[in-house]
N, C-alpha and C positions, 0 to 999 in steps of 0.2 A: 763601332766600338760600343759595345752595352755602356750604357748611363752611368751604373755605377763607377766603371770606371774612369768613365768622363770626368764624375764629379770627383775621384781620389784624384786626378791628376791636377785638377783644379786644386783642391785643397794644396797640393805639394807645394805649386805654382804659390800659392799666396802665403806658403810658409817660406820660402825662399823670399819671397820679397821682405818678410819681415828679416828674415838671416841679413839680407841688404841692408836694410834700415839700422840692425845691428851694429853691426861691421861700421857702417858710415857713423851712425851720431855717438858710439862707445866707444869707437878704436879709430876715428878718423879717416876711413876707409882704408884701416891698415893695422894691420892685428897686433906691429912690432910698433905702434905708434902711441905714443906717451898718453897718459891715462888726462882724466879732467882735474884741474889743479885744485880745487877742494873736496871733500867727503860731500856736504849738500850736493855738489853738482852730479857727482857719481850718482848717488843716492836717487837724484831727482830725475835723470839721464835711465836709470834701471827701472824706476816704475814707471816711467813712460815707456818701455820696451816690455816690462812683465805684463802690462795692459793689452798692449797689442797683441800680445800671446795670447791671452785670458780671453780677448774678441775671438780669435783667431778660434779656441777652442771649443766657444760659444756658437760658432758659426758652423762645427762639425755636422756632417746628416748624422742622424742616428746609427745608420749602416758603417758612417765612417770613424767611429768615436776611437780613443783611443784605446789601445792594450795595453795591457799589466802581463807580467810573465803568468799569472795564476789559470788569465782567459786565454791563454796559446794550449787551444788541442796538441796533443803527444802525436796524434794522425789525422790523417787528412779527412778532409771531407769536399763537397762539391764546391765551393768557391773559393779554389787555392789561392790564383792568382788576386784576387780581391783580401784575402788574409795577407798575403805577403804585402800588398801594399799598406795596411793598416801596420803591418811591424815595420814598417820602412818609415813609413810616417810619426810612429811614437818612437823611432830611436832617434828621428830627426829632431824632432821635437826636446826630445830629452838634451841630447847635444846643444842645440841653441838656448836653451834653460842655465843651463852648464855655463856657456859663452857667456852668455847675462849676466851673470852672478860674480863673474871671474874678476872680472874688477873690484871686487871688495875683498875677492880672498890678497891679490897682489896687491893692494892698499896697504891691507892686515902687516903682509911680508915689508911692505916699503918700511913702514911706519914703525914697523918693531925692531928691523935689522938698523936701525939710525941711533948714533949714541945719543943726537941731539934731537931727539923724536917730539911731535909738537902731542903734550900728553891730551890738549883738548879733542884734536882730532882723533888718536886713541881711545877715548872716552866715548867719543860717536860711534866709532865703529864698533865697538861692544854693544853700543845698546842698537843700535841698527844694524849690523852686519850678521849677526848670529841668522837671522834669518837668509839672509845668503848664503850662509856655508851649509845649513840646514837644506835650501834646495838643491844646492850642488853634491850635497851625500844623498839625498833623497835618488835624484836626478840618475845619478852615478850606479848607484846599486839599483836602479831598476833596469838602469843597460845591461849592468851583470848579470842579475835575475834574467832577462830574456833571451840573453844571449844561451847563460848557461842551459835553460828550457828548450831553445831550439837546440843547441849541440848534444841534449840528451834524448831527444826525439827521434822518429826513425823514418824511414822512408821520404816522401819529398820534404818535410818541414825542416830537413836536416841542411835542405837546398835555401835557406831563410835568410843561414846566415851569409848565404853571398849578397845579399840584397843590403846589410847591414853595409860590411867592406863598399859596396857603390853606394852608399849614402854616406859612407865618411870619406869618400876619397874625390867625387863625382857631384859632390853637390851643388859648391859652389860657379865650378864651371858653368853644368847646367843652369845655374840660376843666371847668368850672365845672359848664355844663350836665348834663357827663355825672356828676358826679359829685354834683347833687343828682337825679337821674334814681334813681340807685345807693341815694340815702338815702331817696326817696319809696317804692321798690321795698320794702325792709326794713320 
């Protein structure tokens, strides 16, 4: 396997372990699982997982950095399979961004839809929340933007967006997988 690819799979690998870490200290290892019972805990629970993303993207090779819909060639050129994993990785990435954040927008929804809503904690999340909602539209519309980029593309880059579809539907299994792969190895 060429190196490069070694090291995108690596990356993927260590972005799933953060999706993990997600999942476990946001959602309690369960997505439908009751949020943290004050705004500081959320708050403080999200920048300890927006860090680890921020490692996480600090730690990209150069080769591997992420895409914007702008850097997606319209046609191919010689390292397909290496571009496809770089869009497989920024829509991953964007998704778990998204996941982060989510608990301040259903905060937002708890706290607003209650007759008896605590105003201090709504007070917090306006002066702190705004920036979550900011990267989950940021987040959001750069999925669209790439998606909408490959579905106007021609020839193989049009093949892109099936890679997106297994990075939404396949990720976390994989990440299970891979990660008692990780503990049988030890």
């Amino acid at each position: 396997m060429p190196r490069s690819l070694a090291t995108s799979l690596n990356m993927h690998r260590k972005l799933y372990k953060i999706t993990w870490n997600v999942i476990d200290l946001l959602y309690g290892g369960n997505i439908g699982c009751e949020t943290p019972s004050s705004v500081f805990d959320v708050v403080e629970r999200i920048f300890k997982m927006e860090n680890l993303l921020a490692q996480w993207v600090r730690t990209l090779p150069a080769n591997m950095g992420l895409r914007n819909s702008r850097e997606i060639p319209l046609e191919g050129h010689d390292a397909e399979i290496l571009e496809q994993y770089k869009i497989i990785l920024t829509l991953r990435y964007h998704n778990l961004r998204i996941l982060v954040h989510r608990l301040v927008l259903v905060r937002f929804l708890d706290i607003c839809g209650k007759v008896d809503r605590d105003e201090q904690d709504l007070t917090l999340l306006q002066q702190i929340g705004s920036n979550s909602i900011q990267i989950c539209v940021q987040s959001s519309m750069e999925i669209i933007s790439i998606v909408n980029t490959i579905v106007h593309s021609t020839g193989i880059r049009r093949g892109f967006l099936g890679a997106w579809w297994f990075s939404l539907y396949y990720s976390m299994p994989s990440a299970i997988w891979l990660e008692s792969c990780e503990t049988d190895i030890k």
